[in-house]
N, C-alpha and C positions, 0 to 999 in steps of 0.2 A: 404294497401300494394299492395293488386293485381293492382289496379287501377296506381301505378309508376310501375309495368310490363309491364303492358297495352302502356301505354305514354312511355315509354323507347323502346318496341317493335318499335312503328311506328317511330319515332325520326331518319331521313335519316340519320345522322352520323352511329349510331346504325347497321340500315338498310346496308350502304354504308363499315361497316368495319367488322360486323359480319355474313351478311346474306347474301352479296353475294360475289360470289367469288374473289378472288383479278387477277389482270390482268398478263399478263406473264412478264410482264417488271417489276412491282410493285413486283410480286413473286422472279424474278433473280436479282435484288436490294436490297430485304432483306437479300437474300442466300448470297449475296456478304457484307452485313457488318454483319450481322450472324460470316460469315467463319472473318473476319476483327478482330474482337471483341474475336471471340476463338483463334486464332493466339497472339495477343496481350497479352489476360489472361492465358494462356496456354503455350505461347511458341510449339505449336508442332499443324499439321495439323486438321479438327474434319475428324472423322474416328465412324464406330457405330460396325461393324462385330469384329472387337476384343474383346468387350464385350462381344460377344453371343459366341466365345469360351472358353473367362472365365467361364461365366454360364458353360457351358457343363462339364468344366476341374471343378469346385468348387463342381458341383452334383458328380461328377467320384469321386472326393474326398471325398465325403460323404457319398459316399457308400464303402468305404474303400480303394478306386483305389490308385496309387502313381502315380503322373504325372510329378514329378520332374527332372527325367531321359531322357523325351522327347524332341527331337531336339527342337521343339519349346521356351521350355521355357528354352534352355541351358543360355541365358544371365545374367545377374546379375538383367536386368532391369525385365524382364519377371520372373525370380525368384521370386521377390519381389512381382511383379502381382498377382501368382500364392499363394501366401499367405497373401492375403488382401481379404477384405471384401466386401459385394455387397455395402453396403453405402457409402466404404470407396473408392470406383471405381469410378472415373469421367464420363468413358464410361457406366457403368452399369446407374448412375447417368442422361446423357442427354438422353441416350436411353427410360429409364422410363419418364423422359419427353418430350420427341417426340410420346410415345405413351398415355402419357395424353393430352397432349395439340391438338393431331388430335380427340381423343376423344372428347374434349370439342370443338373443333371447328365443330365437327360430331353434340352435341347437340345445340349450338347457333344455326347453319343453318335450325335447325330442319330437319335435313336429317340422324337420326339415324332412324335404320331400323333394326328386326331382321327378317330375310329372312330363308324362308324355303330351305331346302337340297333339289335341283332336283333328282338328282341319285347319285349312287354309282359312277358313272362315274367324275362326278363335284368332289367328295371330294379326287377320284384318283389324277383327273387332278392337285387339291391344293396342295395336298399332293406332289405329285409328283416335282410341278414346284417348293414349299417350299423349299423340299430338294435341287433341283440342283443349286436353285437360292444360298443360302448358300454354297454349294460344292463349286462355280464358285467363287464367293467372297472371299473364303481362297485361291483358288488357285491364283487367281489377288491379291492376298493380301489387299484386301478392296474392297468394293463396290463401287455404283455408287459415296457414299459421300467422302469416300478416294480412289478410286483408278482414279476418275473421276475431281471430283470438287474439290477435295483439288489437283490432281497431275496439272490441269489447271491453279490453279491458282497461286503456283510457278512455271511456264512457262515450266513444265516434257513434255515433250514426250512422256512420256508413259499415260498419262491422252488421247491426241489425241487418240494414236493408242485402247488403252482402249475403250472410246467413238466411233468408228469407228465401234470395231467390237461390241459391244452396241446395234448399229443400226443394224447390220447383225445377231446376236441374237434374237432381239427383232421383225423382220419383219419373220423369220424362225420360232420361238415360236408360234406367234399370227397362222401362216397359218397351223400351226401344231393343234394349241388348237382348231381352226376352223375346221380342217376335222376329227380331230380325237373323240373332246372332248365336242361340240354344237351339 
């Protein structure tokens, strides 16, 4: 059995689809029948940050909270949301597998790493960027995968101006984490 690891390791197909990384063209190809295939089966754009407020809203609930009064979940449709289950959630559902499947893409590469904590400074920095990068995402009412690439690619508007300031975010962030947080 070791010995078809062995020979399945070196085998360039193998090599060519697990080990290295895929190209930028080959990666916005997938994402484009990815999104194709969820529109299709779905009916409605992929999105992943409305899950991670149900989590929030389901733990509130659990610990006894009432969250059914909250603008957010005033709709019939969010109502419903608001009283489902994590398995029975399609977003809770892809999310769990976008964080397996970059896992197991982590081990194929052989690029899983458990890395030591520099300073107290580095798990600010996480912590800190976790939070706002989440804050940012309800306020845009989705992240880069809804408020970005799904609003692109029914021809929104708002995906551009989204994306724009993305860029103006993301070049402000880095020079920040640079002086403040390396």
């Amino acid at each position: 059995m070791k010995q078809f690891f062995i020979k399945l390791g070196d085998h360039p197909i193998y090599k060519k689809l697990l080990k290295e990384p895929l190209t930028y063209v080959a990666g916005a190809v997938l994402l484009a029948v990815f999104q194709i295939a969820h529109f299709a089966a779905l009916g409605s754009g992929w999105g992943v940050t409305s899950a991670f407020a149900n989590w929030g809203t389901w733990n509130y609930k659990a610990l006894g909270g009432d969250a059914s009064g909250w603008v957010y979940y005033a709709s019939e449709k969010m109502q419903k949301e608001l009283n489902t289950s994590f398995l029975a959630d399609g977003g809770s559902i892809r999310n769990l597998g976008i964080v397996l499947g970059a896992f197991a893409a982590t081990l194929f590469a052989s690029q899983f790493k458990v890395k030591k904590i520099k300073s107290l400074r580095q798990v600010v920095a996480a912590v800190l960027g976790g939070l706002l990068m989440g804050y940012g995402a309800r306020l845009a009412n989705g992240c880069n995968i809804g408020a970005l690439f799904t609003a692109i690619s029914a021809f929104s508007l708002s995906g551009w101006v989204f994306g724009a300031f993305l860029l103006v975010g993301a070049f402000l962030g880095s020079k920040l984490l640079a002086k403040y947080f390396m």
